[in-house]
Structures are given as structure tokens and as C-alpha cells.
N, C-alpha and C positions, 0 to 999 in steps of 0.2 A: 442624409446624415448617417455617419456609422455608428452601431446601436451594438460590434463587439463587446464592448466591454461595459455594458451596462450592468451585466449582473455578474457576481462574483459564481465561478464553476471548478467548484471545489470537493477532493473527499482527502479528508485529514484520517489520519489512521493514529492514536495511540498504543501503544501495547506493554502490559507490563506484564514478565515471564519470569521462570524461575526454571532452570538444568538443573536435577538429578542429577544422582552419579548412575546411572543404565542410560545416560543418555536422551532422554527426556523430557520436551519442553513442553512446559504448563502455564496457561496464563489465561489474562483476560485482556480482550481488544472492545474496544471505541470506536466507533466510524461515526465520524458528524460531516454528513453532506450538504451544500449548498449549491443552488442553482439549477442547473440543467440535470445535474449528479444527484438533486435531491429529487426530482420530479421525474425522473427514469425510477429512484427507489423506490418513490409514494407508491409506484403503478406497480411495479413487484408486490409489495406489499398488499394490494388490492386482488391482483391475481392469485397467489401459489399461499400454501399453506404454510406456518410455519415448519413443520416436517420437510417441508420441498424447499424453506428458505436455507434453513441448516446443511442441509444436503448440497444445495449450491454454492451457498458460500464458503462450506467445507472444498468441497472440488477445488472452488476458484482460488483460492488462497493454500491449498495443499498442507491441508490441518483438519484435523478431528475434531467437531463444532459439538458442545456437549449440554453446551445449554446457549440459548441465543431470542433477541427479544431486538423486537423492530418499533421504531418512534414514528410519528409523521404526526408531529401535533393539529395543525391545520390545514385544510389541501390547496390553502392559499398562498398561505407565509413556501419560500422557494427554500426550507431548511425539512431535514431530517436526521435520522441516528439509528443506529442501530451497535447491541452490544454485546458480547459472544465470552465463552468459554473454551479453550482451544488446549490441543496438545498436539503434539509433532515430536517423530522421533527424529533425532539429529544423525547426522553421517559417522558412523566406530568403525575406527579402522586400528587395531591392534591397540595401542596406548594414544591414539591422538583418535579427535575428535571435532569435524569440522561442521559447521554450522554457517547457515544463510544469513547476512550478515541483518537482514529486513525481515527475517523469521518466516514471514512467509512470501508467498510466491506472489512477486510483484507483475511481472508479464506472464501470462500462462503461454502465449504462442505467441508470433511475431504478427502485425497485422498487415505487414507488409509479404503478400503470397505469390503475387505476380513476377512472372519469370521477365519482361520488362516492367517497368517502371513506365510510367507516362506522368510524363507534369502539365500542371500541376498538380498537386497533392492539396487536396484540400478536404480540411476536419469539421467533425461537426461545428463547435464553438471551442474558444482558449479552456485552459483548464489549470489546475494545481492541483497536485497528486501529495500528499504531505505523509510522511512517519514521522511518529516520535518512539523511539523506542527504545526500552531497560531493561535488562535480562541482568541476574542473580544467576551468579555461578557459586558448586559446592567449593568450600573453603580449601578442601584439599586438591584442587584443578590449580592448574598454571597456565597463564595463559600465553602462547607464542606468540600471535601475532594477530593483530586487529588492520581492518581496512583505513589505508589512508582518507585524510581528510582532502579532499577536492573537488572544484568548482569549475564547470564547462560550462560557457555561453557561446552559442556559435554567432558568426558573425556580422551579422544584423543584428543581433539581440532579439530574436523572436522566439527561440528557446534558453531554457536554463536548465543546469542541473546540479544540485550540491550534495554532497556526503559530506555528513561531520561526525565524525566517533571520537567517541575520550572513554576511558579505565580509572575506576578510581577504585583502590581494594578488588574486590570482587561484583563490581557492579559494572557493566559496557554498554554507555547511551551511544546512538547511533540515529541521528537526524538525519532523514532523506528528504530533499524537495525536485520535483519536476514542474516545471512550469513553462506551457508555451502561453505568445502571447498574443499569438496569430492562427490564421485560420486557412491561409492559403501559403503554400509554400513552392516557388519559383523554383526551377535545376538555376544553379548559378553557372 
């Protein structure tokens, strides 16, 4: 029997942030992981000291981690969390000012290094990568241009991918989802 998708392997990210006018971003992020995602964190957690967690997840998401606290209620239940304080300076360039639109760094490298490819390609377990994310801009900013909204599923339907952003006043949500839903993946 396949036993894929028996557990849900998931890390949701919240984040809510606020720009400066120096360009600036300041905030607090959420991480609630399930599954496979939560039982790689528990074992971080076990290992490295909060100093060394800060420090990594500072690296790994390319932001200044200023205050940061790690959950793993029980080492049974397959959830955990962890919650951070962050800042990041945004890209100034003369009178404009560009900014990542997920705030922080969602792939740090490609995991794909090999100068061929051999297939198949095959993952640890499926997974769902989630943002939710609200960023406050200063009232005297205008804003040019935000990321469209759009949805790629390749086609099998074994991966997905969505962006949704919406503007309202000075506020810019910006929902990302990845989700495959496989674990071995064919050259077609």
C-alpha cells in the first residue's frame, strides 16, 4: 500500500512587517511545521543552541534574527513552531526601492547541481511550503508595481504553484503556495 501521503509535510510561514523610510524591514515570522518538517526541526532543536538557531535561520532566510524561540511541544505529536524577530534591509536605488516580494529568502541555492540530470528525480516525501504575508509601507511611499497573481500546475498535477498579492491603501498581502504531491518524478 502507499503510505505517501499519510502525513501531512508542511512549513507554513506567516510574516508580518513594517518599511521604514531608510528602507527597512522589520517584523515578526511564524513557522508552524508538520510532519516530516516538524521532526527534522524537533532534532535541530535537540542539537544546536538557541544562539546557533538564530544564526541559522538568520543565514537561511537572509534577515537579522533578533529575538527567536523554538516550540516542539511533544516528541510524539509530528507538529512544531518556532517564532522570530527579523529585519532586512531592502534594495535603494536612487528614489525607488525594490523589495523581495516573500521578504525573505525562499531558496537559498538551487538543489539541483549536477551538470546532468539523471532521472529519475526522486524526494524525500511531498511537501507544502506556504507564506502568508503583510508588509506596512510609510504613508508617503507609492507604490509602482506589485507581482502578479498566478498559478502553475505542471502537467500531471504533481506539482503546484501559486502567488496571490492584493494592495489595499498601504498594506501588500502576498500568499505563496508550493506544493508537490509526489515523490518520484519521471523525464517526460
Amino acid at each position: 500500500k502507499n503510505i505517501d501521503n499519510l502525513s501531512r509535510n508542511a512549513a507554513s510561514f506567516t510574516i508580518k512587517a513594517q518599511l521604514n523610510d531608510e528602507g527597512i524591514i522589520t517584523g515578526n515570522i511564524a513557522i508552524q511545521f508538520t510532519g516530516q518538517n516538524a521532526y527534522a526541526y524537533k532534532k535541530s532543536l535537540g542539537n544546536y543552541s538557541i544562539e546557533e538557531l538564530k544564526e541559522y535561520w538568520g543565514d537561511e532566510i537572509g534577515c537579522d534574527i533578533t529575538d527567536y524561540q523554538g516550540f516542539a511541544p511533544d516528541s510524539i505529536l509530528n507538529q512544531a513552531s518556532s517564532k522570530a524577530t527579523f529585519s532586512k534591509q531592502a534594495i535603494v536605488n536612487e528614489s525607488m526601492l525594490y523589495l523581495n516580494p516573500l521578504l525573505i529568502d525562499y531558496v537559498k541555492e538551487s538543489p539541483f547541481t549536477a551538470v546532468n540530470r539523471k532521472y529519475p528525480i526522486e524526494f524525500d516525501y511531498n511537501k507544502l511550503i506556504h507564506y502568508n504575508i503583510e508588509l506596512s509601507i510609510p504613508e508617503n511611499y507609492q507604490i509602482n508595481e506589485i507581482p502578479k497573481t498566478t498559478t502553475i500546475i505542471n502537467t500531471d498535477k504533481t506539482l503546484s504553484c501559486k502567488f496571490i498579492s492584493s494592495q489595499s491603501g498601504n498594506k501588500i498581502k502576498i500568499q505563496f503556495m508550493f506544493e508537490d504531491f509526489d515523490t518520484m518524478f519521471i523525464r517526460l
